[in-house]
PyMOL Python script that loads the backbone (N, CA, C, O; Angstrom):
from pymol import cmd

cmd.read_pdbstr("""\
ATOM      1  N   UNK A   1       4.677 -20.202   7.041  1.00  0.00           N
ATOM      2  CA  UNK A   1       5.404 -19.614   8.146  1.00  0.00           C
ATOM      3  C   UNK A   1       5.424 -18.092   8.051  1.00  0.00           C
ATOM      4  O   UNK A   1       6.203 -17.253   8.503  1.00  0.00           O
ATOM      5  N   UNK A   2       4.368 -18.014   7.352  1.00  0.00           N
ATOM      6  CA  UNK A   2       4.086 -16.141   7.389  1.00  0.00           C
ATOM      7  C   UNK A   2       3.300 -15.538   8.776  1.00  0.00           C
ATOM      8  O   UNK A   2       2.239 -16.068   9.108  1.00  0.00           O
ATOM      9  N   UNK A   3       3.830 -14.470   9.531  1.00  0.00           N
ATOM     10  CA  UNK A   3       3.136 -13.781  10.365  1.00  0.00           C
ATOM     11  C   UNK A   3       1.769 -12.824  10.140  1.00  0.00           C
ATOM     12  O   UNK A   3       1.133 -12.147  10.947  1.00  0.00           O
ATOM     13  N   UNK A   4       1.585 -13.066   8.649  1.00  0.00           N
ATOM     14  CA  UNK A   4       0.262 -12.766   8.491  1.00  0.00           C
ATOM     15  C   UNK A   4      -1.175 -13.888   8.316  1.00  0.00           C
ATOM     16  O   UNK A   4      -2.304 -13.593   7.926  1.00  0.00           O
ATOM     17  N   UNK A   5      -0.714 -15.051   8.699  1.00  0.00           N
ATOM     18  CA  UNK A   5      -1.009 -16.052   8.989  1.00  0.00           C
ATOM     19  C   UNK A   5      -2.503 -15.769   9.936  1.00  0.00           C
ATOM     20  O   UNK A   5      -2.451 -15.473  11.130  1.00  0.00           O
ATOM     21  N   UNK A   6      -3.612 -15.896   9.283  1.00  0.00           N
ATOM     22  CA  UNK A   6      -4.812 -15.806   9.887  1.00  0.00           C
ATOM     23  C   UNK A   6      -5.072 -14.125   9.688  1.00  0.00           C
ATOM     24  O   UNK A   6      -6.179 -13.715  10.035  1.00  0.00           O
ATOM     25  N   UNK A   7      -4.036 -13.087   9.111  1.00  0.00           N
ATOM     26  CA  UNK A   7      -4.655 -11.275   8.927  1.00  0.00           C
ATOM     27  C   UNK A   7      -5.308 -11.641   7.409  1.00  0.00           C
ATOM     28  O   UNK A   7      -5.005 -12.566   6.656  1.00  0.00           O
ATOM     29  N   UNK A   8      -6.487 -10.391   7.209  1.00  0.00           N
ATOM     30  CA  UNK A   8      -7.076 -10.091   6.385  1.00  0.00           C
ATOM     31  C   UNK A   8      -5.858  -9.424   5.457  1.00  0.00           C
ATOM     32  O   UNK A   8      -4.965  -8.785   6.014  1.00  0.00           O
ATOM     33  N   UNK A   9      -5.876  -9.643   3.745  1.00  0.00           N
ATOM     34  CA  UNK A   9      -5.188  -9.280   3.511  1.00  0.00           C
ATOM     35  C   UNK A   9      -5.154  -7.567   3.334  1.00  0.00           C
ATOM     36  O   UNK A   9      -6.090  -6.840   3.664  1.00  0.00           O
ATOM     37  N   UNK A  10      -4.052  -7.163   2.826  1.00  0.00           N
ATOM     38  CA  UNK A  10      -3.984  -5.251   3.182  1.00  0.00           C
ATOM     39  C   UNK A  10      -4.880  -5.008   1.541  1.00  0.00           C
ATOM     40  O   UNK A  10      -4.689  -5.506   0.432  1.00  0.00           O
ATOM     41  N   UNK A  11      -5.951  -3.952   2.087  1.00  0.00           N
ATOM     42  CA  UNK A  11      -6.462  -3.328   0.656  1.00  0.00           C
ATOM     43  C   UNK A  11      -5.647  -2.001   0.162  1.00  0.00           C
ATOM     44  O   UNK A  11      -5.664  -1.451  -0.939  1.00  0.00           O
ATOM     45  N   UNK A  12      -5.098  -1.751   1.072  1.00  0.00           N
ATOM     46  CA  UNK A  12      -3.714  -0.656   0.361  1.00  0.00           C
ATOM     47  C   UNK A  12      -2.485  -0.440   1.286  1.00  0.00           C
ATOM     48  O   UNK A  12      -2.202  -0.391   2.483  1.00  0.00           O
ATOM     49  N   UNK A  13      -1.798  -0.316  -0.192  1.00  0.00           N
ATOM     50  CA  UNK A  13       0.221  -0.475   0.576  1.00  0.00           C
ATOM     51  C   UNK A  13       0.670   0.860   0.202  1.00  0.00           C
ATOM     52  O   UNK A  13       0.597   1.294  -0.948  1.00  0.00           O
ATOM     53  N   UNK A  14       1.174   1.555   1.282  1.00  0.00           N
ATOM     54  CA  UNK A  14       1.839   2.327   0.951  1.00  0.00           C
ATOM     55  C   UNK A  14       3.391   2.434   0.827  1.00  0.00           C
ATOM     56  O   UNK A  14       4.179   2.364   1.770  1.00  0.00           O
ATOM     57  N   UNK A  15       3.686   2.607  -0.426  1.00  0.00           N
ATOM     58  CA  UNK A  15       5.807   2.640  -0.295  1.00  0.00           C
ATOM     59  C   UNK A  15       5.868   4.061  -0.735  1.00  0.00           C
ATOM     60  O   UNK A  15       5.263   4.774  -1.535  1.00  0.00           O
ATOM     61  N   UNK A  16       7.327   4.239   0.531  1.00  0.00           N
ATOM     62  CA  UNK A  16       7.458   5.119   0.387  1.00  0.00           C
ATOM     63  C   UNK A  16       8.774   5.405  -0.318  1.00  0.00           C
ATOM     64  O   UNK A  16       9.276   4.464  -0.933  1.00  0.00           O
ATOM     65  N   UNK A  17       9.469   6.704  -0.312  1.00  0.00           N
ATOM     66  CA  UNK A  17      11.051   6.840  -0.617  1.00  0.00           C
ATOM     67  C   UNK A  17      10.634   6.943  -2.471  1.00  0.00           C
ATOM     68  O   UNK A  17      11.577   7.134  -3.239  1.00  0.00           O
ATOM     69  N   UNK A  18       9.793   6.860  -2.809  1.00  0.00           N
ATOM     70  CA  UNK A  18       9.487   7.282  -4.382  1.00  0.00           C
ATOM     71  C   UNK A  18       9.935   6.177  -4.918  1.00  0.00           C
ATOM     72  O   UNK A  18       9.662   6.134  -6.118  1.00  0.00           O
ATOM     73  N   UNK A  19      10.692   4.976  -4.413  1.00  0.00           N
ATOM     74  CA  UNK A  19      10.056   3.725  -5.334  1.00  0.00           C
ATOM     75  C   UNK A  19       9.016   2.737  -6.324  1.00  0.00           C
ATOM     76  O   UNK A  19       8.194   2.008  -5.769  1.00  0.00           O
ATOM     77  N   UNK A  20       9.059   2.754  -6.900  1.00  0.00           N
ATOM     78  CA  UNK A  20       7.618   1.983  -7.584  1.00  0.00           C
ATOM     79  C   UNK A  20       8.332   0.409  -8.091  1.00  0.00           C
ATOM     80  O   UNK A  20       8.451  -0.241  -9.130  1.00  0.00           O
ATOM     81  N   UNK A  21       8.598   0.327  -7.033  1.00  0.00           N
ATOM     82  CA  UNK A  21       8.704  -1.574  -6.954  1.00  0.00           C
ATOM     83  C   UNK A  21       8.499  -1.632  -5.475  1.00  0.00           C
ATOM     84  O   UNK A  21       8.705  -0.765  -4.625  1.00  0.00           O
ATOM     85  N   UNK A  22       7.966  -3.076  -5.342  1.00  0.00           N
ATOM     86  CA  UNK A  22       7.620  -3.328  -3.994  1.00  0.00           C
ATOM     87  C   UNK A  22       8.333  -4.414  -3.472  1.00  0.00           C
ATOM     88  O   UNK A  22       7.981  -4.851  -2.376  1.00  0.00           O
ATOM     89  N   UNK A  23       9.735  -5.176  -4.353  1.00  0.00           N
ATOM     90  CA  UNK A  23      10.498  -5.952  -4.307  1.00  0.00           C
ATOM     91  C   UNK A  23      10.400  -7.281  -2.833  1.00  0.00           C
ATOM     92  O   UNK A  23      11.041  -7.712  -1.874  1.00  0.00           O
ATOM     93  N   UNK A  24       9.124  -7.436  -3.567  1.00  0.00           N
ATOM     94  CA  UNK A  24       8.224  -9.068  -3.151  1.00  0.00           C
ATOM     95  C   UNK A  24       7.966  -9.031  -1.814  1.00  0.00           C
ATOM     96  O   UNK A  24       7.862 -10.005  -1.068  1.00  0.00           O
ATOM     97  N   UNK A  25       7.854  -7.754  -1.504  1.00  0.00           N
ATOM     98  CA  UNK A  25       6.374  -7.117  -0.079  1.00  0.00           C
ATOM     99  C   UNK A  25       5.388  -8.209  -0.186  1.00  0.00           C
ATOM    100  O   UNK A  25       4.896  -8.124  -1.312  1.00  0.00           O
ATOM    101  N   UNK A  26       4.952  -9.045   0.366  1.00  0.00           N
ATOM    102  CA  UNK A  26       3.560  -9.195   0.894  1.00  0.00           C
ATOM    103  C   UNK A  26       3.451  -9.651  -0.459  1.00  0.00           C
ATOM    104  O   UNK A  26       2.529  -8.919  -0.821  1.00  0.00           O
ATOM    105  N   UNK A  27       3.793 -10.478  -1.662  1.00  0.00           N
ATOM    106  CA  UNK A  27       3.785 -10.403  -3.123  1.00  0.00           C
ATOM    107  C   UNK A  27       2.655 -11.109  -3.089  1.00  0.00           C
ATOM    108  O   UNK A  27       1.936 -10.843  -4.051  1.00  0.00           O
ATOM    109  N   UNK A  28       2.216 -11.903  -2.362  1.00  0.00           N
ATOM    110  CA  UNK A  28       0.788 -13.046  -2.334  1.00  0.00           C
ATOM    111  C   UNK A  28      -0.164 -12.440  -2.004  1.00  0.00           C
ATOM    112  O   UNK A  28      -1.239 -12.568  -2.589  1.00  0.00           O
ATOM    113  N   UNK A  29       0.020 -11.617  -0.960  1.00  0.00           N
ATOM    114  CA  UNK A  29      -1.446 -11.651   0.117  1.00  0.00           C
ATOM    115  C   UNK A  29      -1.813  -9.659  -0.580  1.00  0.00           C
ATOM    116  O   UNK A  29      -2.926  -9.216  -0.297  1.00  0.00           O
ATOM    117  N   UNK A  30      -1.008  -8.882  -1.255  1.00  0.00           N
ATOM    118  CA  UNK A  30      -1.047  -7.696  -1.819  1.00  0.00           C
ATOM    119  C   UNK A  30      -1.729  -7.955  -3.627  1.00  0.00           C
ATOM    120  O   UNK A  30      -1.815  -7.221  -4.612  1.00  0.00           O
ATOM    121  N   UNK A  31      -1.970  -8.886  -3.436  1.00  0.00           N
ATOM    122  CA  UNK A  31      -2.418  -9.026  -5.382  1.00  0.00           C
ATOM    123  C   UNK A  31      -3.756  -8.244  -5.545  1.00  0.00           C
ATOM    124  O   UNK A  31      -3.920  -7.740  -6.656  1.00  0.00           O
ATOM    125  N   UNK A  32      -4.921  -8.027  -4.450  1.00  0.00           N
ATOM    126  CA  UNK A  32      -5.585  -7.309  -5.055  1.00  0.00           C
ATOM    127  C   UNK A  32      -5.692  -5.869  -4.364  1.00  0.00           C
ATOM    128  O   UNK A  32      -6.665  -5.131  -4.209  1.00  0.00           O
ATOM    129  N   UNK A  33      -4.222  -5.719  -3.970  1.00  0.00           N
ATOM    130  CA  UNK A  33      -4.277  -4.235  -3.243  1.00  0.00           C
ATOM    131  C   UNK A  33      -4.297  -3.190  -3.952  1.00  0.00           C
ATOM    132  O   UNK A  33      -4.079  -3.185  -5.163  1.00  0.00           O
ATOM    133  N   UNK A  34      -4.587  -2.107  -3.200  1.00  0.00           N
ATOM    134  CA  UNK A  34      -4.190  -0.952  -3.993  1.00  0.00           C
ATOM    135  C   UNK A  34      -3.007  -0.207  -3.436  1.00  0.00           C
ATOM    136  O   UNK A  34      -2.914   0.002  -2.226  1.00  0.00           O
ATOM    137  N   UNK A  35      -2.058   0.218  -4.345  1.00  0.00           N
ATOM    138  CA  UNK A  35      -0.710   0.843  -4.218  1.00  0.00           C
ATOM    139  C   UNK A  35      -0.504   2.088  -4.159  1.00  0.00           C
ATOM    140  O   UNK A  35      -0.839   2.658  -5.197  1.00  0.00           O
ATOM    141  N   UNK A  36      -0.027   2.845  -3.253  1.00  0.00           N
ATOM    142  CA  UNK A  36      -0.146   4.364  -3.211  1.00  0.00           C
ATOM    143  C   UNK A  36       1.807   4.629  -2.759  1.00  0.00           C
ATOM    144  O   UNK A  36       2.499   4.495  -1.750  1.00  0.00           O
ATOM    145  N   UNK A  37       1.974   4.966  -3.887  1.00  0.00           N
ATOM    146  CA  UNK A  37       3.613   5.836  -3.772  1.00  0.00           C
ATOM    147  C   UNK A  37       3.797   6.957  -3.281  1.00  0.00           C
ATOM    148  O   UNK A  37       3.169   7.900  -3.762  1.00  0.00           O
ATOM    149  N   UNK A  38       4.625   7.157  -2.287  1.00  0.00           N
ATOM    150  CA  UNK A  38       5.050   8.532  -1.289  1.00  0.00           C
ATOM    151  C   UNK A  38       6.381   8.775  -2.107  1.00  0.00           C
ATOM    152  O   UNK A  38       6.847   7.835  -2.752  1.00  0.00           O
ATOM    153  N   UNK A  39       6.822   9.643  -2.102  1.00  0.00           N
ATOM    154  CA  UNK A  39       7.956  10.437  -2.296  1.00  0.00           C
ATOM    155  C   UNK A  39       8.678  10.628  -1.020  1.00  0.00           C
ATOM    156  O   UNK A  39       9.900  10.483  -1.040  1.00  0.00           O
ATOM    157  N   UNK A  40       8.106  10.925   0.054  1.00  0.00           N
ATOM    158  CA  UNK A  40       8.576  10.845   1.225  1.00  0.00           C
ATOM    159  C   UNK A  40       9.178   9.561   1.819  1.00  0.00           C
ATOM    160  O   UNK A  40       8.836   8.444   1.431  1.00  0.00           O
ATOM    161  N   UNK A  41      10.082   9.774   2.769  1.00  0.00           N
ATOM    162  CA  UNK A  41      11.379   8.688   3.035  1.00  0.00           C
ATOM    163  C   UNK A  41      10.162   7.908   4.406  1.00  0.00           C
ATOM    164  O   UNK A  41       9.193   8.539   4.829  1.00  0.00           O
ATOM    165  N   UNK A  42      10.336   7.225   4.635  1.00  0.00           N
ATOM    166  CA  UNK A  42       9.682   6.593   5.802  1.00  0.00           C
ATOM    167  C   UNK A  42      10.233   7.242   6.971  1.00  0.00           C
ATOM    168  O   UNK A  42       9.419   7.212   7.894  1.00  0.00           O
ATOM    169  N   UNK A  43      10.995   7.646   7.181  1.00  0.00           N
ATOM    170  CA  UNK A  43      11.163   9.058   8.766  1.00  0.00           C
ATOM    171  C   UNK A  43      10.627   9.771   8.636  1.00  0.00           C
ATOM    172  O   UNK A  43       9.808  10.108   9.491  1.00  0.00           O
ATOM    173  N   UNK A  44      10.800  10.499   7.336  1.00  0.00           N
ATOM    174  CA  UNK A  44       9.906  11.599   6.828  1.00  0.00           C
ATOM    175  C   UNK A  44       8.328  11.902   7.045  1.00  0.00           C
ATOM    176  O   UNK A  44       7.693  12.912   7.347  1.00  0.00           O
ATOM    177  N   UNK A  45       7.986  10.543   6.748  1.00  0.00           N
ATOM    178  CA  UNK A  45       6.364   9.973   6.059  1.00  0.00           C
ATOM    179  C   UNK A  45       5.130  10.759   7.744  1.00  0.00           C
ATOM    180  O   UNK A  45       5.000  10.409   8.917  1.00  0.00           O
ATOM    181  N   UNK A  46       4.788  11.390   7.262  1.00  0.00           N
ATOM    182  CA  UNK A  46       3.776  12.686   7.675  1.00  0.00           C
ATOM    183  C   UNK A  46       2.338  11.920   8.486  1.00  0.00           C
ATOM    184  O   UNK A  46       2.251  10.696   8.592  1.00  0.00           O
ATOM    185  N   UNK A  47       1.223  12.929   9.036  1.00  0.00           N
ATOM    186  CA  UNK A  47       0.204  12.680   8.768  1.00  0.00           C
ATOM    187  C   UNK A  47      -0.410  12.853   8.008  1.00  0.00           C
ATOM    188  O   UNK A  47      -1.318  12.130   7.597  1.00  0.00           O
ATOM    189  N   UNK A  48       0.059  14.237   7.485  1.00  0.00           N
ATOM    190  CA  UNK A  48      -0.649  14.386   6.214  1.00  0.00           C
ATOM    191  C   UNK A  48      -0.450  13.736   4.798  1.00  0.00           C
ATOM    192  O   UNK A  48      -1.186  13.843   3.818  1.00  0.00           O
ATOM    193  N   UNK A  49       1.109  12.808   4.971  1.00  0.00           N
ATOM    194  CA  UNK A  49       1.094  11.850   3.458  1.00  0.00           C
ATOM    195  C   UNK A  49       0.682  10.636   3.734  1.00  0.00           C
ATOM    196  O   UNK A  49       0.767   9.757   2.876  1.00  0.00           O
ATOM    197  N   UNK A  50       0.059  10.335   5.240  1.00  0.00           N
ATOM    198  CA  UNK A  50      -0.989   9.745   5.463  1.00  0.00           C
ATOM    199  C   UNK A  50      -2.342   9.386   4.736  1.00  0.00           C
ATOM    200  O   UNK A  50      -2.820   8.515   4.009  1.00  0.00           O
ATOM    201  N   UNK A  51      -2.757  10.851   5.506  1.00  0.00           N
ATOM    202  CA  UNK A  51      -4.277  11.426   4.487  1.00  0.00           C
ATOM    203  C   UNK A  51      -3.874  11.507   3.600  1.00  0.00           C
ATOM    204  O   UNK A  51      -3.546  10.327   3.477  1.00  0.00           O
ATOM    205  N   UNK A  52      -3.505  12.036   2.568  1.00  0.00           N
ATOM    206  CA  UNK A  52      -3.145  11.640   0.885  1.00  0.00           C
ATOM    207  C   UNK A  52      -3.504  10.527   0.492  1.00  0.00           C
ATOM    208  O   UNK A  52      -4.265  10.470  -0.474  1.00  0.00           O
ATOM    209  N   UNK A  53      -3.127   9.528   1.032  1.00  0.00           N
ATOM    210  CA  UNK A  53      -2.748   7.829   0.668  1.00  0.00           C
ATOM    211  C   UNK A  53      -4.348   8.040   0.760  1.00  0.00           C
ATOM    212  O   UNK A  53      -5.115   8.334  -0.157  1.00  0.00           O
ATOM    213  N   UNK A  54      -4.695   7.763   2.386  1.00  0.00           N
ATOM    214  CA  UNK A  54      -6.370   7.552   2.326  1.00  0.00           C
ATOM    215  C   UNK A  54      -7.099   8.386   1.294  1.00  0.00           C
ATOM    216  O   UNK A  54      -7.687   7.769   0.406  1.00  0.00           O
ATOM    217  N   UNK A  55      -7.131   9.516   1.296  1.00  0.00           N
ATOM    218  CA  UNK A  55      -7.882  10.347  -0.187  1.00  0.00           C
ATOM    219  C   UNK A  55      -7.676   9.913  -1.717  1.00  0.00           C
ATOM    220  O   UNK A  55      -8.440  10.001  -2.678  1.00  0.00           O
ATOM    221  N   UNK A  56      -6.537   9.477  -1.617  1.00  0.00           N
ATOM    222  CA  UNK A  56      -6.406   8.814  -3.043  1.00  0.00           C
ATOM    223  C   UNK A  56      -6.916   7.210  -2.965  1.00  0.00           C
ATOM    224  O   UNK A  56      -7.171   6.594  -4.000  1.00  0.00           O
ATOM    225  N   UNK A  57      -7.023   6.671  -1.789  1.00  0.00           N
ATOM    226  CA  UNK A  57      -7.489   5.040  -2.023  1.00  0.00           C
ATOM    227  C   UNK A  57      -9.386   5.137  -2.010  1.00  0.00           C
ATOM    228  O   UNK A  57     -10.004   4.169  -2.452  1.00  0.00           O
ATOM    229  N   UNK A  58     -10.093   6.267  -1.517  1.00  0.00           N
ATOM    230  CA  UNK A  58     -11.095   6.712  -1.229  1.00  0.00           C
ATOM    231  C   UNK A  58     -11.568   6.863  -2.421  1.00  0.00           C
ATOM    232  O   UNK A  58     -12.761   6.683  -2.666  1.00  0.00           O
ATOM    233  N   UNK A  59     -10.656   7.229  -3.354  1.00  0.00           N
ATOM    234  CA  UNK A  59     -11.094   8.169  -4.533  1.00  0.00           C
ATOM    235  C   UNK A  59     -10.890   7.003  -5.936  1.00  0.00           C
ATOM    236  O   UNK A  59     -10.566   7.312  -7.082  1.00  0.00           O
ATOM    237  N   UNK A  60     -11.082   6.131  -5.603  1.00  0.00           N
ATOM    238  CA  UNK A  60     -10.762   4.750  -6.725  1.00  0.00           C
ATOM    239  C   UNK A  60     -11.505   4.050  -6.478  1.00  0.00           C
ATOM    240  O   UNK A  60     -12.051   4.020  -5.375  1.00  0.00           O
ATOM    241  N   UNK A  61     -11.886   2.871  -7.909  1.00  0.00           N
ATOM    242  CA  UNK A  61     -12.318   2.468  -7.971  1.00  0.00           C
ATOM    243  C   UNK A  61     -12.671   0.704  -7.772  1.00  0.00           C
ATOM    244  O   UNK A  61     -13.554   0.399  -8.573  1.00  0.00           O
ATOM    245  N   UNK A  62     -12.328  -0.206  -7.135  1.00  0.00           N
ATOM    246  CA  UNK A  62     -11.406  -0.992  -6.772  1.00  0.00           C
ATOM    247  C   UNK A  62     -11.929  -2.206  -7.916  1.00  0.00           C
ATOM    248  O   UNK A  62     -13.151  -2.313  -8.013  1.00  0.00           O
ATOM    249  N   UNK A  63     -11.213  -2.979  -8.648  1.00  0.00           N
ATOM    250  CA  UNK A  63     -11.652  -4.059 -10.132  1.00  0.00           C
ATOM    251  C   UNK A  63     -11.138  -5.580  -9.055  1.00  0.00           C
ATOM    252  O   UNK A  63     -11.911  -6.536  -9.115  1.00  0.00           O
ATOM    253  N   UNK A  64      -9.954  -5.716  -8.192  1.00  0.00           N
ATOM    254  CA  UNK A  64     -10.415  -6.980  -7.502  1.00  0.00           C
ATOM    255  C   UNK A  64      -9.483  -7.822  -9.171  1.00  0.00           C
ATOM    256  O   UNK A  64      -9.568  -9.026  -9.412  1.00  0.00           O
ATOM    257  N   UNK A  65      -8.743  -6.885 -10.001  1.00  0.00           N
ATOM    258  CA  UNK A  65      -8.066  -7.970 -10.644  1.00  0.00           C
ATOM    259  C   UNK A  65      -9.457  -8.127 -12.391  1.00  0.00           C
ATOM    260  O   UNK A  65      -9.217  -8.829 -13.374  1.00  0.00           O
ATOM    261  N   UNK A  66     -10.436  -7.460 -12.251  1.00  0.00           N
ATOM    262  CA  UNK A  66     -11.259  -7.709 -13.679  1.00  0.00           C
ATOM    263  C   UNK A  66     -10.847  -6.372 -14.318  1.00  0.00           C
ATOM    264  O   UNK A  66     -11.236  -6.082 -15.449  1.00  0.00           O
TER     265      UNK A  66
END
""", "prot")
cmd.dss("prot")
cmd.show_as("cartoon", "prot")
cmd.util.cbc("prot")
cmd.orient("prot")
């Protein structure tokens, strides 16, 4: 009964507010994501801490869990 029911899962999550827990986001369908932490509050959250996220997910290497 998930609404992601038939989506591809996400290859990167961004949280913001400088948390580094994702307190069971997407905990299934995020296992081989990649995680990018903002410091910025989600009102806050920019275009440019946008582009960040993308430049840093650009800039890795992705293992898929090996």
């Amino acid at each position: 009964h998930l609404y992601t029911k038939g989506q591809p899962d996400p290859d990167l999550v961004i949280r913001t507010s400088g948390e580094q827990r994702l307190s069971g986001f997407l905990m299934w369908q995020s296992v081989y994501s990649e995680f990018y932490f903002c410091e910025a509050l989600w009102p806050d959250f920019r275009r440019v801490d946008f582009l960040r996220a993308l430049r840093s997910f650009a800039q890795r290497e992705r293992r898929f869990g090996r």
